[in-house]
C-alpha positions as CSV (number, residue, x, y, z in Angstrom):
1,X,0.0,0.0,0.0
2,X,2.9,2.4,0.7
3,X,4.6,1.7,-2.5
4,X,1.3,2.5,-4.4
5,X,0.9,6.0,-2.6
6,X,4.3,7.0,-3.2
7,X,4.1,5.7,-6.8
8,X,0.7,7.9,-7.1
9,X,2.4,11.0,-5.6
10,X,4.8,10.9,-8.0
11,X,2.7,10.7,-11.2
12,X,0.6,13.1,-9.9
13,X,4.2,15.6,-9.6
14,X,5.6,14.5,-12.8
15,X,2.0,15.6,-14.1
16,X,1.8,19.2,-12.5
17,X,5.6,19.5,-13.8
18,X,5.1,18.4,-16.8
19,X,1.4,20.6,-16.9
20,X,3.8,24.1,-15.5
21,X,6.0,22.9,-17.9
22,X,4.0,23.2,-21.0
23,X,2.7,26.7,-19.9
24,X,6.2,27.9,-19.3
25,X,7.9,26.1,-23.1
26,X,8.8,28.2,-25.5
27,X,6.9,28.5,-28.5
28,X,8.3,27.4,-31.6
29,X,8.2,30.2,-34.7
30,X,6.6,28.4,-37.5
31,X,9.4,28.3,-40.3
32,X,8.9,29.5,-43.4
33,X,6.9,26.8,-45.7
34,X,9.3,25.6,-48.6
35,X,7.9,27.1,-52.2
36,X,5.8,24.3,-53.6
37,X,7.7,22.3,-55.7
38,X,5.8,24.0,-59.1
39,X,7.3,26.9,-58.3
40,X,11.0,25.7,-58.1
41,X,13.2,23.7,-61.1
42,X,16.2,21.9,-61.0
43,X,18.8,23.5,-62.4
44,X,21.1,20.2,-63.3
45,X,18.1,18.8,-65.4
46,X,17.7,22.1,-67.7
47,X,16.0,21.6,-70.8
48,X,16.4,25.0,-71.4
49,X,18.6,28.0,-70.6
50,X,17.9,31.1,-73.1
51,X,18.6,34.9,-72.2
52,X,15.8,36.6,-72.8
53,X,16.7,40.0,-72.4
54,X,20.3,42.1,-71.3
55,X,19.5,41.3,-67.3
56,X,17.3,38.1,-67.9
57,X,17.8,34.2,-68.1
58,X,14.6,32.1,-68.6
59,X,15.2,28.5,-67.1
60,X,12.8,25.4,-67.6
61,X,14.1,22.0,-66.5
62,X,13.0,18.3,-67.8
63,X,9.5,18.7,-65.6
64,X,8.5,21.8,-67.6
65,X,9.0,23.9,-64.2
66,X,10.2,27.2,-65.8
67,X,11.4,30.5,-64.3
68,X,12.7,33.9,-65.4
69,X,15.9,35.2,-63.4
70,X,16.8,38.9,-63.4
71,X,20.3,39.4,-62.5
72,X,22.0,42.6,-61.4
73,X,25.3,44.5,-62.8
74,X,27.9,43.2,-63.6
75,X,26.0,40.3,-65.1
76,X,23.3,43.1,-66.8
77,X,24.5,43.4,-70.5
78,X,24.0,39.6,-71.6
79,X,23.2,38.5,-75.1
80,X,22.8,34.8,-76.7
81,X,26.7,34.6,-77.6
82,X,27.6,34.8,-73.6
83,X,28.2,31.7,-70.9
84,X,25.9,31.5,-68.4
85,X,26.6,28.7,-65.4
86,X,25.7,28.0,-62.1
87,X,27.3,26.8,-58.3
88,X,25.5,24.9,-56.4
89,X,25.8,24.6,-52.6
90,X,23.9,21.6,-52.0
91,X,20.7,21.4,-53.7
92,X,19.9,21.5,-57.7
93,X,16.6,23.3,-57.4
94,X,16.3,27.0,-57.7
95,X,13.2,28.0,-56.0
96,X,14.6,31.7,-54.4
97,X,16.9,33.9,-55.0
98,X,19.5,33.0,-52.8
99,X,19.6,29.4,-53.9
100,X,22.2,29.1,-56.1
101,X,24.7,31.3,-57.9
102,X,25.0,32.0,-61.3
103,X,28.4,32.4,-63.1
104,X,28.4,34.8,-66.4
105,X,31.2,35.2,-69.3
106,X,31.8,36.9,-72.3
107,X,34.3,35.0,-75.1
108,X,37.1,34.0,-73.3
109,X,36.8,36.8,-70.1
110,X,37.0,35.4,-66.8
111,X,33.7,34.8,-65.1
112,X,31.8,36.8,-62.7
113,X,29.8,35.8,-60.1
114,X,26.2,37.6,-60.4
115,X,23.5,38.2,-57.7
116,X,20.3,37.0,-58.6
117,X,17.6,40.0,-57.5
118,X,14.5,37.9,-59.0
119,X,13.2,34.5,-59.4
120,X,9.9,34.6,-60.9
121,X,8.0,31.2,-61.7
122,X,6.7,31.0,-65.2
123,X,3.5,29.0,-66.4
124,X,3.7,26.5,-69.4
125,X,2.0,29.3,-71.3
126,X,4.5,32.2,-70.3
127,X,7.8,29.7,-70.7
128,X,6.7,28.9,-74.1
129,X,6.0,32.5,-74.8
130,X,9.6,33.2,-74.1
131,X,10.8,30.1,-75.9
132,X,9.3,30.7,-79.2
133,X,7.7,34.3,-79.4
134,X,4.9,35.7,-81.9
135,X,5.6,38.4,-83.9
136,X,2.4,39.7,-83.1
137,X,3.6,39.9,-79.7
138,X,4.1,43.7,-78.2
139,X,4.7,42.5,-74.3
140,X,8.1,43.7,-73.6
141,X,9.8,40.7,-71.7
């Protein structure tokens, strides 16, 4: 009989701690939820990589996941003729901005690294827009 009051007294202690405990936890911040996977593309599957204006690369890997980068100076005065790679620091997929970093040269120059100051995701619709555009077309890209 002793041994079951002392074994109630301390479940009934371990539950008031564990109750004053709870109040007294800190609360966790929710982390930021990861971009759905639409919105991000893998940039060592690309089945495309075309600049698409002097500050913009559009990107669209084997899933059809497509984005449009903008890129600041130095890498701002790009045309079709330039290289254009990447570093990775972990992970393929490009989802933000800070994700991975793109490399830029001209002929035989030295490459720079560029920052990245936008990564929009494209639709089917837009990507293909970029990849083959109308000549009826007036949206400036």
């Amino acid at each position: 009989m002793k041994t079951f009051a002392v074994l109630a007294a301390f479940a009934a202690a371990a539950a008031a701690v564990g109750l004053v405990g709870l109040g007294h936890a800190p609360q966790a911040k929710a982390a930021d939820p990861a971009p759905p996977a639409t919105q991000c593309i893998d940039t060592k599957f690309l089945d495309s990589k075309m600049i698409v204006s002097k500050d913009q690369l559009m990107l669209q890997d084997g899933s059809g996941h497509a984005a449009l980068v903008t890129l600041a100076p130095p890498c701002s005065q790009m045309d079709e003729l330039d290289h254009v790679g990447f570093i990775y620091e972990g992970d393929t997929r490009l989802c933000q901005k800070h994700d991975i970093k793109i490399l830029y040269s001209r002929d035989t120059e030295r490459p720079v690294q560029c920052i990245i100051t936008d990564v929009k995701p494209l639709t089917k619709a837009e990507a293909k827009a970029y990849s083959y555009p109308s000549s009826s077309s007036s949206a400036a890209h």
